[in-house]
PAFIRO-980532 format. One record per residue (C-alpha): x, y, z. Coordinates in steps of 0.02 Angstrom, whole numbers, plus 50000, padded with zeros to 5 digits. Each point is the difference from the previous one (the first is absolute). Layout:
BEGIN
REC     x     y     z
REC     X     Y     Z
...
***
This chain:
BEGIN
REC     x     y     z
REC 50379 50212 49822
REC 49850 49964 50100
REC 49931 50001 50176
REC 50059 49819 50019
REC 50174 50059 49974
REC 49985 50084 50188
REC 50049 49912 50152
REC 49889 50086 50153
REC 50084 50010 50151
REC 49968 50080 50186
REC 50144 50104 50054
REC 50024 50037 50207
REC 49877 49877 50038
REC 49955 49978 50184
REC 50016 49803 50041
REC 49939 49945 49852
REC 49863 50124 49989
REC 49981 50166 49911
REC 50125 50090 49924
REC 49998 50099 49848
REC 49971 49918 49840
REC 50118 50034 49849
REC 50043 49934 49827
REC 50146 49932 49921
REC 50044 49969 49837
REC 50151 49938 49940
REC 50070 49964 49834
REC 50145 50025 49874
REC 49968 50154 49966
REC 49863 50164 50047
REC 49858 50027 49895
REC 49975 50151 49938
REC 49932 50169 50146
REC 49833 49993 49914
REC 49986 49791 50015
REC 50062 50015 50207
REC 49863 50130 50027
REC 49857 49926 49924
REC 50059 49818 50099
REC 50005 50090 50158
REC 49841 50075 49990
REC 49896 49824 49963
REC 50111 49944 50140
REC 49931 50120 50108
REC 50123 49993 50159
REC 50070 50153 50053
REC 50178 49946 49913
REC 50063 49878 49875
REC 50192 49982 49965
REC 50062 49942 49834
REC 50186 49939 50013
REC 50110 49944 49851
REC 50192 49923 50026
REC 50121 50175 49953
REC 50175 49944 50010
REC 50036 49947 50190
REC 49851 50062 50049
REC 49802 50004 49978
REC 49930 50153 49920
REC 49833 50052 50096
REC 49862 50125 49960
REC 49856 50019 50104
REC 49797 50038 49957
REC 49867 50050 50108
REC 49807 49989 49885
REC 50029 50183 49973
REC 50170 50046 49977
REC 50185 49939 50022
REC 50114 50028 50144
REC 50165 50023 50033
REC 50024 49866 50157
REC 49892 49876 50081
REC 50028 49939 50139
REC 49850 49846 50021
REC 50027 49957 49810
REC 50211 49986 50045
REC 49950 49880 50139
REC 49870 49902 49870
REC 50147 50005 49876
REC 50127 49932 50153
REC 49899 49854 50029
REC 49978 49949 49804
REC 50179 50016 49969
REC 50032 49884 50143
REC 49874 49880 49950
REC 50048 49988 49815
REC 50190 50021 50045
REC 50043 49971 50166
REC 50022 50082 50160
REC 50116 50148 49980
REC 50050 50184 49986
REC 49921 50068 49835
REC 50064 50162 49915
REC 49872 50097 49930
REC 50012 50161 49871
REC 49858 50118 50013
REC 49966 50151 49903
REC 50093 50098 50109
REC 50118 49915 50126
REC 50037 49837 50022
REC 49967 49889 50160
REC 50015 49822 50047
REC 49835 49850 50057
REC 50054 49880 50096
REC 49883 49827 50009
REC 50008 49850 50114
REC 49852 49868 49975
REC 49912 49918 50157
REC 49866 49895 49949
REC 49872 50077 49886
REC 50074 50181 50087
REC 50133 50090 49947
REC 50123 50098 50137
REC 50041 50150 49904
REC 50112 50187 49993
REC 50014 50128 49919
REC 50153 50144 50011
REC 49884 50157 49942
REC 50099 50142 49879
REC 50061 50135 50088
REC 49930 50088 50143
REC 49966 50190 50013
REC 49856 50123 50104
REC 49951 50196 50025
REC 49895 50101 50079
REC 49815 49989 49922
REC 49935 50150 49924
REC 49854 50087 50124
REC 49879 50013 49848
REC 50018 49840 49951
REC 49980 49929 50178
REC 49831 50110 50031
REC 49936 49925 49819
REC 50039 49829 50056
REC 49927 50003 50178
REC 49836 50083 49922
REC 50016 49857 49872
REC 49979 49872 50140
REC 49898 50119 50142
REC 50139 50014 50101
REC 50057 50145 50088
REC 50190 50068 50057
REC 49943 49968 50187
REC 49987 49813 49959
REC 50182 49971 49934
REC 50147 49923 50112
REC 50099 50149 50034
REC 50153 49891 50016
REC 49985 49941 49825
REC 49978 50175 49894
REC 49915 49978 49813
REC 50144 49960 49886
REC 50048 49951 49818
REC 50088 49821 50008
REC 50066 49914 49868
REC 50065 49820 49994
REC 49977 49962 49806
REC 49852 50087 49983
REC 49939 50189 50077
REC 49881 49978 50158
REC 49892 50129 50100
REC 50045 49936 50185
REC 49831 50053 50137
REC 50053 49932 50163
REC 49838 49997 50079
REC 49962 50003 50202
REC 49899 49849 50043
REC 49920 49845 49927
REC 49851 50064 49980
REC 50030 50153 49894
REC 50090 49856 49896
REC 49846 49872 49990
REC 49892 50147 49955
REC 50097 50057 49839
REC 49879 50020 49829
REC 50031 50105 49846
REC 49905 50040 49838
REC 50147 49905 49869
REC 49947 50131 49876
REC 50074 50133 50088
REC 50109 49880 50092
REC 50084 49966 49814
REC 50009 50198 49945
REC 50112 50040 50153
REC 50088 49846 49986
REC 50057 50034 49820
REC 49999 50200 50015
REC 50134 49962 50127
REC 50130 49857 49958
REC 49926 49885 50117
REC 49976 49817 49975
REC 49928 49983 50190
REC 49961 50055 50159
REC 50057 49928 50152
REC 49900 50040 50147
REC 50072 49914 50140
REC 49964 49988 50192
REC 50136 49945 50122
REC 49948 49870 50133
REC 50166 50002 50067
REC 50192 50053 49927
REC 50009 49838 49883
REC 49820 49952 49944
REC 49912 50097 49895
REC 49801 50003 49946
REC 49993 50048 49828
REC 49895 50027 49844
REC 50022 50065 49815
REC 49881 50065 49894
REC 50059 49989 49812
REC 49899 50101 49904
REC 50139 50051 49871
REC 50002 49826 49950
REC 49782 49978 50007
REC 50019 49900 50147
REC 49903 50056 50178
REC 50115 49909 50092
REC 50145 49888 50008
REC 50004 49873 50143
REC 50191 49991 50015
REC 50112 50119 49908
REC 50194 49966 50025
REC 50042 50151 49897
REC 49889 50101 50128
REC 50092 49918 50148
REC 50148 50043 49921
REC 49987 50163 49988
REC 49931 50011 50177
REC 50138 49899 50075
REC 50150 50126 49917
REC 49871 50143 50044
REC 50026 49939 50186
REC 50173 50002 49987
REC 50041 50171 49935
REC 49902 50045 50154
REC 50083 49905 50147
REC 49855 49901 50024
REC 50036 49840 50132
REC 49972 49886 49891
REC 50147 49873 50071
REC 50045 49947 49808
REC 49836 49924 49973
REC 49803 50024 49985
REC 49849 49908 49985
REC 49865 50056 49892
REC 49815 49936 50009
REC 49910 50038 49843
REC 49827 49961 49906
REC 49921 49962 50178
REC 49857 50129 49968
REC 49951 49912 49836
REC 49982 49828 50079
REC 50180 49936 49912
REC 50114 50015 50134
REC 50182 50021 49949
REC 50168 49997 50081
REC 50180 50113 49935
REC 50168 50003 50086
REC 50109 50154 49942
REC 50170 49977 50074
REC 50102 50167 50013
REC 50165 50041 50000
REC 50143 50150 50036
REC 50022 50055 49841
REC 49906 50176 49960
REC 49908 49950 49834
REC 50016 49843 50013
REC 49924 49839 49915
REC 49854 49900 50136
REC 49986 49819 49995
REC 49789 49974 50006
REC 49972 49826 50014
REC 49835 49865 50026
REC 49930 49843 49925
REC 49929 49964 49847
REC 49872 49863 49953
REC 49925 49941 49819
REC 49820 50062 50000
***
């Protein structure tokens, strides 16, 4: 297997601009842990999904150049929009290391209209030293945090530090050392953090430094929006069913997320978007 074995695709692109770029490999079956990880890495995108047929479905494990995750969300959509393309337009399942989920891929053009229905959703309460250590991490302070949004552990695949943050600006301004940004990351289960501002109810500003997987940031994350969308529900936010998430604008790559909610406590969220061949 080499790099010319990877398709590169933008996931949640904006109109045909920016988006977050993933890998995909597929073939008949996965190379071996060590093979994915050293691919990923000369790769160098923030994720790269390797998929091989499993029975009725498509067996899926996910890379970042550092590490493997559980979920991701940008590299599902990528994956979506290959299926479709090699396949046909249609609902894909998908087996992941720990829950299975379904992609669903319609082509338009060179762009793909894709979905995703994330594992299991689930939030609590963030723990007060580990919000202090992350708001000193990016020079933020308690007094700049939406206090309609507390700090919380979400989940929607993958385990998320949510920072609802009180205007634009604190958001624009964000900056880390990823050092230190990793160490937390990894000392605490986290894959990202979401910090988040609310322009209104149903769209949401957002941005994700990865450090856990060596990656400063991610410009759109739909295992981050994910967890933020379930977070939102367990908390009687107005969300109307649906929300609108602007990512990656702060790094010049403008991206664009819908996370449709519903009733059900713990529920899957459908986090869809376009994706286009790089």
């Amino acid at each position: 297997m080499d790099l010319n074995d990877i398709q590169r695709i933008a996931a949640f692109d904006d109109n045909g601009q920016g988006g977050n770029p993933a890998g995909v490999w597929i073939g008949a079956a996965l190379p071996p842990a060590g093979e994915m990880a050293r691919i990923a890495h000369e790769v160098g995108f923030s994720e790269t999904a390797f998929a091989t047929p499993e029975g009725e479905a498509w067996r899926v494990r996910y890379f970042s150049p550092e590490s493997e995750v559980p979920f991701c969300g940008h590299a599902t959509i990528a994956l979506g929009a290959a299926l479709a393309r090699a396949h046909g337009d249609g609902r894909y399942a998908l087996t992941l290391t720990a829950a299975s989920i379904t992609v669903e891929g319609r082509r338009d053009g060179e762009r793909v209209h894709a979905a995703l229905q994330s594992p299991p959703t689930r939030s609590k309460a963030a723990d007060a030293a580990l919000v202090d250590a992350a708001l000193a991490l990016f020079g933020y302070t308690r007094a700049d945090l939406d206090p309609r949004i507390p700090p919380a552990l979400a989940h929607g695949g993958a385990d998320h530090l949510v920072l609802a943050l009180s205007s634009r600006a604190l958001l624009a301004a964000m900056r880390y050392d990823l050092d230190a940004g990793r160490a937390l990351m990894l000392e605490h289960g986290l894959v990202t953090v979401v910090l988040a501002w609310a322009e209104h109810p149903q769209l949401f500003h957002t941005r994700n430094p990865f450090a856990s997987g060596g990656v400063y940031e991610d410009p759109a994350t739909g295992a981050g929006t994910a967890a933020l969308a379930g977070y939102l529900r367990d908390i009687g936010w107005l969300h109307g069913g649906r929300i609108e998430i602007v990512q990656g604008e702060d790094m010049g790559v403008r991206s664009r997320l819908t996370a449709e909610i519903g009733e059900e406590a713990g529920g899957s969220i459908r986090v869809s978007g376009t994706a286009r061949l790089m």
